[in-house]
C-alpha positions as CSV (number, residue, x, y, z in Angstrom):
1,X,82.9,-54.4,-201.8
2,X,83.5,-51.2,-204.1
3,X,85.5,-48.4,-203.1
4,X,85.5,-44.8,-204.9
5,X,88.9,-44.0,-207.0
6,X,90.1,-40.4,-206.1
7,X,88.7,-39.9,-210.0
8,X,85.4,-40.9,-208.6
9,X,84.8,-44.4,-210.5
10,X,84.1,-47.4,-208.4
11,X,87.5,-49.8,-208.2
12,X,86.2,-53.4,-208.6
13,X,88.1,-56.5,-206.2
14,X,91.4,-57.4,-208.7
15,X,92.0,-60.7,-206.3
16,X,90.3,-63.3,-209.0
17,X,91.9,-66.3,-209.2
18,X,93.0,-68.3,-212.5
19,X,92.1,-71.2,-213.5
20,X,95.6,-72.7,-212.6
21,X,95.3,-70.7,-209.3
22,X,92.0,-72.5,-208.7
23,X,93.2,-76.1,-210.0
24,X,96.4,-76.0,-207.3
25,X,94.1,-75.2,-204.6
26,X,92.2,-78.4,-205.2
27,X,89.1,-77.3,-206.5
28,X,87.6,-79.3,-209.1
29,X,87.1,-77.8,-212.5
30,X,83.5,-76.2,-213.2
31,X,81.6,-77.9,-215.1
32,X,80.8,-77.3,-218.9
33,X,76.9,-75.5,-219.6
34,X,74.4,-78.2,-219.4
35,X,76.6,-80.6,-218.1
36,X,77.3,-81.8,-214.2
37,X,74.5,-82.6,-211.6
38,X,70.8,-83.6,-212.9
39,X,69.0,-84.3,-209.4
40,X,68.5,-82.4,-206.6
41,X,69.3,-84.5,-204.2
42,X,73.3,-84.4,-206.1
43,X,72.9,-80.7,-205.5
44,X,75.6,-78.9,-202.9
45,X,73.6,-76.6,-199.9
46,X,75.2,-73.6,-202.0
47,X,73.5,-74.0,-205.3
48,X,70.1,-75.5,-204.1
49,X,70.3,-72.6,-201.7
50,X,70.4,-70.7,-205.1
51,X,67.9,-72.1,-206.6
52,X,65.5,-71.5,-204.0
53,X,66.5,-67.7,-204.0
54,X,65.9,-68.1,-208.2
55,X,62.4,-69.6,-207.3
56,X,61.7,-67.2,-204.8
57,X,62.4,-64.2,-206.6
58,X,60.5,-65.6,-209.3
59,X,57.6,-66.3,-206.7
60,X,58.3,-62.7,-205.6
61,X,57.6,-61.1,-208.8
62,X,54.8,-63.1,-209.7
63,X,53.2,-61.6,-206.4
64,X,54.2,-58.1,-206.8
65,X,52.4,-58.1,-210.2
66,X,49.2,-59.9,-209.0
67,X,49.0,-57.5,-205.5
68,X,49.5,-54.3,-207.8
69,X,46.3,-56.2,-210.0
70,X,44.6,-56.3,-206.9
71,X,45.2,-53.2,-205.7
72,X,44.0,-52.0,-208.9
73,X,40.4,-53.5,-209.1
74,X,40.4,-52.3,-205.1
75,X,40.5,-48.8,-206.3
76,X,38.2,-49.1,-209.6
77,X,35.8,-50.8,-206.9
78,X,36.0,-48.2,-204.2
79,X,35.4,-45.4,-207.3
80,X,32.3,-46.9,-208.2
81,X,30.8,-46.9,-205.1
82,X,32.0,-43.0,-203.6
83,X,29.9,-43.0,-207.7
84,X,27.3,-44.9,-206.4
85,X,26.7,-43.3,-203.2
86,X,27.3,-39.8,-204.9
87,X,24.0,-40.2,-206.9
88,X,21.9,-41.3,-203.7
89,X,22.9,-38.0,-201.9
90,X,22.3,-36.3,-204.8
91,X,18.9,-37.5,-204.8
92,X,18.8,-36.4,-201.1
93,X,19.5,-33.3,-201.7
94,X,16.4,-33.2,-204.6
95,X,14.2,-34.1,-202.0
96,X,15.2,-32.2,-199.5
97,X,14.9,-29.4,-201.2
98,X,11.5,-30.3,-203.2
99,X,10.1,-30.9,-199.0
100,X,11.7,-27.8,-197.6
101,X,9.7,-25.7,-201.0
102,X,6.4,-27.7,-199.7
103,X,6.6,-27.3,-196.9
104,X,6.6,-23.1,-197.6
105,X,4.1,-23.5,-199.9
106,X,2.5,-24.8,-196.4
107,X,3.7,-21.8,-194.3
108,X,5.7,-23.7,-192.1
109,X,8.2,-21.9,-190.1
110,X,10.9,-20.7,-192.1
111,X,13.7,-21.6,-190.0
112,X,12.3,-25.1,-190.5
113,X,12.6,-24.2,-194.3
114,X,15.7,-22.8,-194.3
115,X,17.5,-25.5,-192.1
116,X,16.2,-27.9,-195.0
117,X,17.8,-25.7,-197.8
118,X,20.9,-25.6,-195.3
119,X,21.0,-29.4,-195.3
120,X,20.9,-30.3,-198.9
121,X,23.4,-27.1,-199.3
122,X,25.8,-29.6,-197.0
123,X,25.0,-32.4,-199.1
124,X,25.9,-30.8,-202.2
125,X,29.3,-29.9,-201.1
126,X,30.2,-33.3,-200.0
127,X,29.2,-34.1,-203.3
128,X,32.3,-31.9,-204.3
129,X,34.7,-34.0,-202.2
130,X,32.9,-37.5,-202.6
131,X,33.2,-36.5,-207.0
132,X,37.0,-35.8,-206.1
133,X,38.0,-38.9,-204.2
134,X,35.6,-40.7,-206.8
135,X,38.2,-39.3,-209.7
136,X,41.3,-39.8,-207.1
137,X,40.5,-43.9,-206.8
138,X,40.0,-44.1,-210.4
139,X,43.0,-42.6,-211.4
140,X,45.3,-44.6,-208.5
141,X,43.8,-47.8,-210.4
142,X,45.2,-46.4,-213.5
143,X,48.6,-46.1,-211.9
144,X,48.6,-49.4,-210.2
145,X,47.6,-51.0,-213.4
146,X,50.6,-49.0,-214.9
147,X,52.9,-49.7,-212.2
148,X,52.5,-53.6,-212.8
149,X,53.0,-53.6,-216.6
150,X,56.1,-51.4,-216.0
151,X,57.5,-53.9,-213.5
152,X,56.7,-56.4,-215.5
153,X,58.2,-54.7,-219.0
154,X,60.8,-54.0,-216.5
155,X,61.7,-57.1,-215.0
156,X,59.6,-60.1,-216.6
157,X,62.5,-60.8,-219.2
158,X,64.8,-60.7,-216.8
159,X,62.7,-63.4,-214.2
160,X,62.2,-65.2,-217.6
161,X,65.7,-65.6,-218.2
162,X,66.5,-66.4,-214.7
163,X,64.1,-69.3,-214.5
164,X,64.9,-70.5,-217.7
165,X,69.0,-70.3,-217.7
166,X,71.0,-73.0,-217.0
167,X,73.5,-71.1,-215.1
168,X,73.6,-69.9,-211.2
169,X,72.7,-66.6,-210.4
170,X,75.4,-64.2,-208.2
171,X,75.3,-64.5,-204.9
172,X,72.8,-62.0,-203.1
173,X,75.4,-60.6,-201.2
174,X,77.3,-59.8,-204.3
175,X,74.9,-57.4,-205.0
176,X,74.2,-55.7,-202.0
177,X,77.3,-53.0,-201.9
178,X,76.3,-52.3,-205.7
């Protein structure tokens, strides 16, 4: 736990113990890099519960990476069909149109006429908001593809080194008032 110095830096904990301080207790000496417990069974509860936090983080950003993927091809799929159903309408509003002008050539009522004209007028706007939501999904796929390769330029040496160090990671906790 950090407190604020009256000069505004945080004050780290100055209650580490020394080696000899550690040795009199009766704790037993850390072992060297690479050396000490192979199997996991030889493991204590506090460093396999560790691992299991390294494995899951790893598990976590792996997932994280692979949803912002999905999300992604979600939003390049939903594009393409607002696309797709933007050219039907469109074609709608062609015929509509081309039926309201026969049916004038006809002389058929021209409120009937007009209410056709109105119609494909209406489709035609939509056609506004359905090319702007098209262009919104699109570029939200860009940005989750963006987001992922930043997370993962951001944090994949990191998880690398984490999976593939021989040491324990902090505590959690440690972190948590940072």
């Amino acid at each position: 736990m950090s407190t604020e110095s009256e000069s505004g830096g945080v004050i780290e904990p100055t209650n580490v113990q020394s080696s000899a301080e550690v040795a009199a207790s009766g704790a037993s000496d850390l072992p060297a890099p690479g050396e000490g417990m192979e199997a996991a069974a030889d493991l204590p509860a506090e460093r396999s519960g560790r691992i299991v936090d390294v494995i899951a983080d790893a598990m976590t950003f792996m997932l994280v990476i692979a949803r912002l993927g999905v999300a992604a091809a979600a939003m390049r799929l939903l594009s393409q069909a607002v696309n797709g159903a933007y050219s039907y309408v469109e074609d709608c509003a062609k015929t509509v149109d081309g039926l309201a002008d026969v049916a004038a050539a006809l002389a058929v009522d021209d409120s009937v006429t007009s209410s056709h004209h109105d119609a494909a007028a209406t489709m035609r706007e939509s056609l506004e908001l359905a090319d702007a939501l098209a262009a919104e999904a699109a570029e939200m796929a860009t940005e989750f593809d963006n987001a992922a390769r930043d997370h993962e330029s951001d944090y994949g040496d990191v998880n690398e080194a984490m999976q593939a160090g021989p040491y324990d990671v902090a505590e959690r906790e440690w972190y948590s008032n940072r």
